[in-house]
Structure formats: structure tokens, C-alpha cells
C-alpha positions in Angstrom: 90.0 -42.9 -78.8 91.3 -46.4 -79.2 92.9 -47.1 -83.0 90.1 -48.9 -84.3 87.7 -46.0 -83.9 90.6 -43.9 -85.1 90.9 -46.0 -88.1 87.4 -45.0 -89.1 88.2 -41.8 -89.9 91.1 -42.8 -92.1 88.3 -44.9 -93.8 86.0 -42.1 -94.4 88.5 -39.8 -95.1 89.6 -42.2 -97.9 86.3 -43.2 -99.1 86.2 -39.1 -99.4 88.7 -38.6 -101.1 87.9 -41.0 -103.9 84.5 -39.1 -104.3 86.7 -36.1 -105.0 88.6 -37.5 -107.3 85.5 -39.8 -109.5 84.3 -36.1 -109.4 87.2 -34.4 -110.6 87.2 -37.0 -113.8 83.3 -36.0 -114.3 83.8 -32.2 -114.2 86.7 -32.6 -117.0 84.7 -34.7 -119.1 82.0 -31.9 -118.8 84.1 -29.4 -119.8 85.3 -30.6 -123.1 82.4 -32.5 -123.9 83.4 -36.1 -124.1 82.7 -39.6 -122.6 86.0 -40.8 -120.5 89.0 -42.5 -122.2 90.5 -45.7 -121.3 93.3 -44.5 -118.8 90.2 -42.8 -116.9 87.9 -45.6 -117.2 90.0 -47.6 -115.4 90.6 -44.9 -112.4 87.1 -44.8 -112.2 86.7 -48.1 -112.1 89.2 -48.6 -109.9 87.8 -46.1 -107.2 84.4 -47.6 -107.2 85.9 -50.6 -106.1 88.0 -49.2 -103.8 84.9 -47.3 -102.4 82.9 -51.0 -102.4 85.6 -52.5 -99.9 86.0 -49.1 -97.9 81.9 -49.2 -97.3 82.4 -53.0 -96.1 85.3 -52.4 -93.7 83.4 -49.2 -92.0 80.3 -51.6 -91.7 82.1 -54.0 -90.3 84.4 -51.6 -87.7 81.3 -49.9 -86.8 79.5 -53.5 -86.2 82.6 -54.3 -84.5 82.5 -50.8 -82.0 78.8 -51.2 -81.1 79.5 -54.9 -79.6 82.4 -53.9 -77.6 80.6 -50.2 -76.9 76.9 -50.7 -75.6 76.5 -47.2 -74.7 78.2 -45.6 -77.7 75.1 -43.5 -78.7 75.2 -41.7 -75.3 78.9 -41.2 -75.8 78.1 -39.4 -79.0 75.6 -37.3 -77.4 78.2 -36.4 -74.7 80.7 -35.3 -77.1 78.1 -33.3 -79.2 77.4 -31.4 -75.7 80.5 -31.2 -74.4 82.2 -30.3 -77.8 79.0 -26.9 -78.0 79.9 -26.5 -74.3 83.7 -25.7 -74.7 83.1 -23.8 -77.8 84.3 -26.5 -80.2 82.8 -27.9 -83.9 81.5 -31.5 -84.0 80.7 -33.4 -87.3 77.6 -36.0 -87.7 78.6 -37.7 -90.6 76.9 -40.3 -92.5 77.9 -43.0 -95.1 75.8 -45.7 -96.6 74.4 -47.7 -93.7 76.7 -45.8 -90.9 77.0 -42.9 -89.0 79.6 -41.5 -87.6 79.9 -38.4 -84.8 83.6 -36.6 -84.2 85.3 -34.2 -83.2 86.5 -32.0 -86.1 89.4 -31.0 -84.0 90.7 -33.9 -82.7 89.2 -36.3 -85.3 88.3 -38.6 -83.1 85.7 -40.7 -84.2 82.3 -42.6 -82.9 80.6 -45.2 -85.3 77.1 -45.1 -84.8 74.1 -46.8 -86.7 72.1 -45.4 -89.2 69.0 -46.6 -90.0 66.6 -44.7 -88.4 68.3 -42.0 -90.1 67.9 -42.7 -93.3 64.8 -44.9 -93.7 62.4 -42.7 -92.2 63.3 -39.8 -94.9 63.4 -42.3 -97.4 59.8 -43.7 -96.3 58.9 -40.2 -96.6 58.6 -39.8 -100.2 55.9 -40.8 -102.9 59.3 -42.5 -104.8 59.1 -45.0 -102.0 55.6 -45.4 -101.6 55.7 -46.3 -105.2 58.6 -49.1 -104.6 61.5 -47.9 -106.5 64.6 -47.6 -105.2 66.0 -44.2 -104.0 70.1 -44.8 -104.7 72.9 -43.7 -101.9 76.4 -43.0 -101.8 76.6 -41.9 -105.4 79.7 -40.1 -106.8 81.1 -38.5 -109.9 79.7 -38.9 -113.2 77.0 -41.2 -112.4 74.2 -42.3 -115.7 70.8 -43.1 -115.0 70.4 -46.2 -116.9 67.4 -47.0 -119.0 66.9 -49.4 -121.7 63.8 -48.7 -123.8 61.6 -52.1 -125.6 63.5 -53.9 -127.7 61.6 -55.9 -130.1 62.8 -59.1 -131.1 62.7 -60.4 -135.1 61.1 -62.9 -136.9 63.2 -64.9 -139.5 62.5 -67.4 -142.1 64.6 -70.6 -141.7 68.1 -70.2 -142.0 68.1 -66.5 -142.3 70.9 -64.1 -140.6 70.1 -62.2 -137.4 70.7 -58.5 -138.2 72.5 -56.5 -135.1 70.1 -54.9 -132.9 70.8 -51.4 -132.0 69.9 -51.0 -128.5 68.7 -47.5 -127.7 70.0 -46.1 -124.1 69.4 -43.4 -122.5 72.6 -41.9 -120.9 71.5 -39.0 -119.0 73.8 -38.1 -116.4 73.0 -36.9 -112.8 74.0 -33.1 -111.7 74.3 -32.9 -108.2 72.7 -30.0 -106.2 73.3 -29.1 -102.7 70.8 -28.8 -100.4 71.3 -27.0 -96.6 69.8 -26.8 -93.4 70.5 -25.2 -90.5 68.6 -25.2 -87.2 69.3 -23.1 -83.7 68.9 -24.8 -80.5 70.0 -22.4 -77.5 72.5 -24.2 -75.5 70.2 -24.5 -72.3 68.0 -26.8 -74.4 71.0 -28.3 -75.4 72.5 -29.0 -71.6 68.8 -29.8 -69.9 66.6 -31.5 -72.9 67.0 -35.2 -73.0 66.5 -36.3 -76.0 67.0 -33.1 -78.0 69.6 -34.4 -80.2 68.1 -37.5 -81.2 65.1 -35.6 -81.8 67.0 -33.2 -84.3 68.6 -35.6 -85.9 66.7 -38.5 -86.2 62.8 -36.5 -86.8 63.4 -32.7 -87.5 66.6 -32.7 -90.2 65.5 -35.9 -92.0 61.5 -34.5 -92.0 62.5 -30.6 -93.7 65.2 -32.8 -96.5 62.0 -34.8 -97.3 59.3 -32.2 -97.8 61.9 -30.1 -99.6 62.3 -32.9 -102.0 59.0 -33.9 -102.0 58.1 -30.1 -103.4 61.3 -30.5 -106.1 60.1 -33.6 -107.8 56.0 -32.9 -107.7 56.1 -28.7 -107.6 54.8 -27.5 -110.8 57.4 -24.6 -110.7 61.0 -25.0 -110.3 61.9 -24.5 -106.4 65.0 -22.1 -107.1 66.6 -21.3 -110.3 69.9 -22.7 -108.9 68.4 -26.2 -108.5 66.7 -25.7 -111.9 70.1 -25.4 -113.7 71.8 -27.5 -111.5 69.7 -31.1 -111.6 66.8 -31.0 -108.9 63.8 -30.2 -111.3 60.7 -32.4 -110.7 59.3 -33.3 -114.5 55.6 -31.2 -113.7 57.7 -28.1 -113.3 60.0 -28.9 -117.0 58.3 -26.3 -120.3 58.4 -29.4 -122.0 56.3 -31.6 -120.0 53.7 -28.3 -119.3 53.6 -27.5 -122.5 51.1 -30.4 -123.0 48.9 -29.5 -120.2 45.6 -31.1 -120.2 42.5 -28.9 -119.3 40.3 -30.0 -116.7 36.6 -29.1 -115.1 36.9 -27.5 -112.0 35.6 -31.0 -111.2 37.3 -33.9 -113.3 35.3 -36.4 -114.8 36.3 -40.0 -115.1 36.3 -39.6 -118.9 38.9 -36.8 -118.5 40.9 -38.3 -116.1 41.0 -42.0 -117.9 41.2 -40.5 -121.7 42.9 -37.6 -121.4 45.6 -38.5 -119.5 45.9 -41.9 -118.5 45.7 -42.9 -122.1 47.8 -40.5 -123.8 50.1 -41.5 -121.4 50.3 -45.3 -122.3 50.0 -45.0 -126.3 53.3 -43.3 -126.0 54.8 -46.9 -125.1 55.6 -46.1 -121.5 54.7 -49.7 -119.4 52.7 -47.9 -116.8 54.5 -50.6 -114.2 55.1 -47.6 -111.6 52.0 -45.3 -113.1 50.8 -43.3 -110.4 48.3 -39.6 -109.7 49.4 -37.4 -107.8 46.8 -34.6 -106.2 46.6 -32.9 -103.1 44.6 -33.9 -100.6 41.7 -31.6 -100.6 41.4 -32.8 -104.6 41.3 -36.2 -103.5 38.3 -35.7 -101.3 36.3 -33.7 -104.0 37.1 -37.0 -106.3 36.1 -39.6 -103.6 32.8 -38.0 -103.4 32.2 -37.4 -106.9 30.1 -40.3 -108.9 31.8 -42.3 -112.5 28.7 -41.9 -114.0 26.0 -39.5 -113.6 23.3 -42.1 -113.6 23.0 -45.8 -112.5 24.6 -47.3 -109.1 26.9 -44.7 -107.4 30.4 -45.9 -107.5 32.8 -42.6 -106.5 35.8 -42.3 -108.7 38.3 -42.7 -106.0 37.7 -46.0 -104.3 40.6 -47.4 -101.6 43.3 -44.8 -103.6 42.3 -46.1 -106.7 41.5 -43.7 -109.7 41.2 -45.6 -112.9 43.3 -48.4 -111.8 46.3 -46.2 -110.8 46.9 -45.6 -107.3 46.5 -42.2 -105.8 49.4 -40.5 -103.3 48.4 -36.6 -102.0 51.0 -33.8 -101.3 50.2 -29.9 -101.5 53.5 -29.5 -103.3 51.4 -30.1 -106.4 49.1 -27.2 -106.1 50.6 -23.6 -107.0 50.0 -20.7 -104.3 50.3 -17.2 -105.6 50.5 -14.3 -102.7 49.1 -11.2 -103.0 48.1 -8.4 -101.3 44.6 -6.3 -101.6 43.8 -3.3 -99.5 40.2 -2.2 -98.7 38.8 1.7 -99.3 35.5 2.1 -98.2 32.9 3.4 -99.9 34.5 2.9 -103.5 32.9 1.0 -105.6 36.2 -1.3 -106.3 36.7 -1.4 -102.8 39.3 -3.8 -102.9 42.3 -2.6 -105.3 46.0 -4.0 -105.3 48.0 -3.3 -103.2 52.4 -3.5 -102.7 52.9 -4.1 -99.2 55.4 -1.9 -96.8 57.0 -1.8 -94.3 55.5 -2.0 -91.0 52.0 -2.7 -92.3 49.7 -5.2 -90.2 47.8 -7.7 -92.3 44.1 -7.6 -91.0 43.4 -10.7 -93.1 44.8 -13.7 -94.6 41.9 -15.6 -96.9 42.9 -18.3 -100.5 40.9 -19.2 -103.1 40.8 -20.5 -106.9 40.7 -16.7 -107.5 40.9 -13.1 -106.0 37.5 -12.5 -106.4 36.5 -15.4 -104.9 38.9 -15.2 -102.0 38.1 -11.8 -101.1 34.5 -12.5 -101.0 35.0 -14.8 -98.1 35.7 -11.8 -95.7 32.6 -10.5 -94.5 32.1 -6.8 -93.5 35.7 -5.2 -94.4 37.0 -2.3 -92.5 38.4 0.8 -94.5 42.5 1.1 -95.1 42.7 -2.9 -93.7 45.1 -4.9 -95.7 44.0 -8.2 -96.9 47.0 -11.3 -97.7 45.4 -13.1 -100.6 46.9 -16.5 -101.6 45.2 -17.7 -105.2 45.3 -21.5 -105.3 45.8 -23.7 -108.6 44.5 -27.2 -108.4 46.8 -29.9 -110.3 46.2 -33.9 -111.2 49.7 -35.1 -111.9 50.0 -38.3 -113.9 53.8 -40.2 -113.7 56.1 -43.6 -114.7 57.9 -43.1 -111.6 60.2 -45.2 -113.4 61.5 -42.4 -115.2 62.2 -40.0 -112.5 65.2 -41.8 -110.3 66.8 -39.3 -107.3 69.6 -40.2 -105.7 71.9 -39.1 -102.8 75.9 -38.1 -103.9 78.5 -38.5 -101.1 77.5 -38.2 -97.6 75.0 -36.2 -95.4 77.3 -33.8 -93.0 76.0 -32.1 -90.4 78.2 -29.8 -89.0 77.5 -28.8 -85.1 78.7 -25.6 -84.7 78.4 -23.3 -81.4 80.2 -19.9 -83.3 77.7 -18.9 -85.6 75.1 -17.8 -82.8 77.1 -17.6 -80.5 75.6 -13.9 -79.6 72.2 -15.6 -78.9 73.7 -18.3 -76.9 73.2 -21.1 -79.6 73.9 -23.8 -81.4 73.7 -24.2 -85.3 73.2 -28.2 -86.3 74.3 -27.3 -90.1 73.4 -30.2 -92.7 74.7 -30.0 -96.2 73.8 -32.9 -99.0 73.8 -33.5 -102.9 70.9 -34.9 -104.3 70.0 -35.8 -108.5 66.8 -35.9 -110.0 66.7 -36.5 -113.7 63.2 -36.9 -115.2 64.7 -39.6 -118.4 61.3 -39.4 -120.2 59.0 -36.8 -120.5 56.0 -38.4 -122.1 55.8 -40.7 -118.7 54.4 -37.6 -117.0 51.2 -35.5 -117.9 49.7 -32.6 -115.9 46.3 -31.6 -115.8 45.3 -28.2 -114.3 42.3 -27.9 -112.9 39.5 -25.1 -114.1 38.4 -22.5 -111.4 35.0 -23.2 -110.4 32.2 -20.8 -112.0 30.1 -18.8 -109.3 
């Protein structure tokens, strides 16, 4: 590797080391409870800017490597192969706008670009549909900002101006990890053009943003780790469910538009990024439901518009409870519950709004068969988008490692990231839950 390429290691290994360190002076802080003093306010300030010029010079080496190195994403993939072929670990790592592959052994380094990394998970979630920004490249004790109305005063003539007290929310971010690993036997590896590119560019980015997807619009936390540890979504918070609006198995306009919309803007919240958010099935049921019952038909969802709010669908809203059932004919509760062991065969797999009603779905049942019942709650979230910022800490690694499956002749591509989530206000979010329809 020539000593430019080289150098970008050095680069990254210093921009990681100031991470370390911004984080260091965040976990003491933490610990004994206190804002940083002056000696460490200047550190920290000192490593952000440090960090600042280290992003520009690995943009500009990287820039610099891809003009005098056309082919420099096939020479990545042919260390990446080589390296799994030989037995040894390469790292894809990736920082701000760049991406870098290696070899962790050597630490020779390739700068790549990065951009159809990142942007298509970023385009992936409602955040960005909405148009707010989804931060990268954070580190240590990082504070969502938010600055509430201020109102201004009106004086007489002459009179003095009384300070202003400013209320700000300081609500730190608490990093969780999040990991992925994915086999590929080495044959694919060796034969599959485009099998790299496809793993890293479509299939890693894809399961990071339906994993955060179901985190910030789940209505139950997705791990108890991530709830203690900053990746809640605010419709899975007690506080924000504990004001759970009731809803008709099919919403009306007036529930939708008084119930929630409205009690969501006489708390003061701007509505700028106010947004539902609904599965997809809901959304049908809504387009082809009428405002009114009488008079000209005009549906309630009209070009993913719902009472002036836009509209975005993901299933991550709706809760899915499993069960199991297991049939005994002749019985007059045929159906009875049932813990499943092992070696059982599942004869049927049927959902529903109940258990009842999914089991009904199953038409002539056979005696001992086992039936997998999944009992589906509807939700209609309602959210100032505003108020829920996620951001990315450090850098996405993905380790390439040929050990761990080694026995099954593959490869592991290993990805291991921090995200935040802090929801700064709950009365910008409102859930409504959605009444099982009567027989």
C-alpha cells in the first residue's frame, strides 16, 4: 500500500481515538452526576475540532485515491476475497461520507465512497420521508437540542426589559449497539459477482433500517437492553400509552381529527413535522371509508392525506401476539390452549383481531392438529417528528470474518453500530388503538 492510503488509517485511527476519549469524559460525567467543568469543556471542545479537520483530510485523501485509482472498488472486493480465502479478517469501515475496506492484519487500507451506503438506509425511514435530518458521526455526550416558544413582551415606553429565561431541553443521547451478522458460504463468495456489493450495499443497510424502523414506531419496546439503553420509539414509552385514545374498529374522521390531531396541537406542539402513522392494511380500510355518512363521498384518506397530515405505513405499528391452539374433536371447546413441544408439526398458521376470530377462519379442523394463532392489534400513531431525533455514534464496522463458520465453509460479514433515539416531548405523540371489530 502506497503512504497515502496508509495515512488513512492513521486518520481513522485518530479520529477513533478521540471518540474514545469525548466518550470517556461522558461516562464520568454520568457517573457523578454533573455537567462537564471547564478543563473538560475545552478537551471536548478541542476533540470535536480535531475530529472536523480529520473528516476533511479523509474526504479529501479518499477524493484524492479514487482519481489516481479508477478501479479501487474492485481492488476492495479482491482483498475482501482474497483476505476469506487465506483465512484472514477484513474490516469495512465507514466514517461520515467515506468508506474504507482493510486488512485488519496488515492495516492496509482502501478508501472507497460511501454514498450509496448510507443514503439508501437513510431514505429508508419515515424520519426521512418526513424531512428531518438523521445526524452521523456523533460521539460522547451528545444533547439533543430543543428550544421551546419563547414569547416576546410588551412594554410601555421607556420601560426595562426583564431577562427572559429560555427553557431547553438538555436530553442527552444513550447509545445502543445494534449487530448483524450474515453467512455467505465461500463458493458464493469465489463464483457470485456482485455478491459483496449486494451485501453491503442492499442486504446490511435494508435489516439496520427495518430494525430501526420497528424501534422508533413499535408500540412495545424491541429488547429490554435497547429500552434501558436509548433506542425506545415514543408509542412504546408508559407515558406516552398511558393516554391511549380509543378507537372504532373503524375510525371516524371525528375521532381521528378531535381526538387526536387536536389534543395534540392544544398542547403547543407546532405540528411543522406532524405526521400518522398506520400500517398498510389500515390505510386501505381508511381510503375506502366516507368523512361523512351522507352527502358527496369524499374517502378520509385522499393522496396520503388524513386531516391534513400526511400518512406513511409500516407494520411495525401493529402488535402480533403468537399463540398456539390445539384441536380435540368432538369437544364442545374444541379448540383449547395449547404450550407447544418439541418436535410438534404446526397444521395451521391463521391471525386475526382475536382468537376466536382467527380460529374461525380454518374450515373443517382435524383432531390433535396444532393451530399457530397470531392476534393482531391495529394502531393509528400520531407524531412531531421533531421531537424524536436518531442519530448514528462513531462508525459502522463490519467485520469480514472467515473463523466463525468456518466448519460450514463460510463467511460471517459482522456489522456492529450505535444508534440514539430520544423522544424530547411526549405530548407530540398520541396513539390510538383500534377496537376489534364486533361479529
Amino acid at each position: 500500500m502506497s503512504k497515502k492510503t496508509y495515512n488513512v488509517r492513521e486518520l481513522i485511527n485518530k479520529h477513533q481515538a478521540n471518540c474514545d476519549r469525548i466518550t470517556a469524559i461522558a461516562d464520568v460525567c454520568e457517573r457523578e452526576q454533573r455537567e462537564r467543568n471547564e478543563a473538560e469543556n475545552k478537551e471536548f471542545e478541542a476533540l470535536t475540532r480535531e475530529n472536523q479537520l480529520l473528516v476533511m483530510k479523509m474526504q479529501a485523501a479518499t477524493a484524492e485515491h479514487l482519481r489516481e485509482n479508477p478501479d479501487a472498488q474492485a481492488d476492495a472486493i479482491r482483498i475482501l476475497r482474497e483476505n476469506a480465502k487465506n483465512g484472514k479478517q477484513s474490516e469495512i469501515v465507514f466514517v461520515r461520507d467515506m468508506m474504507m475496506v482493510g486488512d485488519v492484519q496488515t492495516g492496509g487500507i482502501i478508501p472507497l465512497n460511501v454514498q450509496d451506503i448510507l443514503k439508501p438506509l437513510q431514505e429508508g425511514f419515515i424520519l426521512d420521508k418526513v424531512g428531518l435530518p438523521m445526524p452521523t458521526g456523533l460521539a460522547g455526550d451528545y444533547v439533543w437540542p430543543m428550544y421551546e416558544m419563547v414569547e416576546a413582551t410588551v412594554l410601555a415606553e421607556g420601560a426595562a426589559i426583564s431577562d427572559t429565561k429560555i427553557p431547553f431541553s438538555k436530553l442527552q443521547a444513550q447509545p445502543a449497539r445494534i449487530g448483524l451478522a450474515i453467512p455467505v458460504t465461500n463458493q458464493s463468495l469465489h463464483q457470485s459477482d456482485g455478491i459483496l456489493e449486494t451485501i453491503v450495499r442492499e442486504i446490511m443497510p435494508a435489516a439496520v433500517k427495518q430494525l430501526l424502523n420497528k424501534i422508533l414506531f413499535s408500540t412495545e419496546a424491541v429488547n429490554q437492553a435497547a429500552s434501558t439503553a436509548g433506542l425506545i420509539g415514543p408509542f412504546a414509552k408508559d407515558t406516552v400509552k398511558a393516554k391511549i385514545v380509543n378507537l372504532s374498529a373503524v375510525p371516524t374522521f371525528t375521532e381521528l381529527n378531535k381526538s387526536m390531531k387536536a389534543k395534540v396541537l392544544e398542547t403547543g406542539i407546532s405540528g411543522d413535522h406532524l405526521c400518522w402513522i398506520m400500517t398498510k392494511s389500515q390505510a386501505a380500510i381508511l381510503e375506502g371509508t366516507p368523512i361523512n355518512a351522507n352527502g358527496i363521498y369524499v374517502p378520509m384518506i385522499q393522496n396520503g392525506m388524513l386531516c391534513g397530515l400526511p400518512v406513511y405505513t409500516t407494520n411495525a405499528i401493529r402488535k402480533v401476539v403468537v399463540s398456539y391452539q390445539k384441536y380435540t374433536a368432538g369437544q364442545t371447546n374444541a379448540w383449547a390452549a395449547y404450550t407447544l413441544q418439541d418436535g410438534d408439526t404446526i397444521k395451521y398458521k391463521v391471525s386475526g383481531d382475536s382468537i376466536a376470530n382467527a380460529l374461525a377462519t380454518i374450515t373443517s379442523p382435524e383432531g390433535g392438529k396444532i393451530a399457530e394463532v397470531s392476534v393482531l392489534t391495529e394502531y393509528i400513531g400520531l407524531g412531531d417528528w421533531r421531537y424524536q431525533p436518531m442519530g448514528l455514534f462513531g462508525q459502522i464496522r463490519f467485520i469480514v470474518d472467515p473463523y466463525s463458520q468456518a466448519r460450514k465453509d463460510a463467511v460471517d460479514f459482522v456489522l456492529n453500530v450505535d444508534y440514539a433515539t430520544k423522544t424530547l416531548r411526549d405530548e407530540a405523540f398520541l396513539l390510538g388503538q383500534v377496537a376489534v371489530a364486533s361479529n
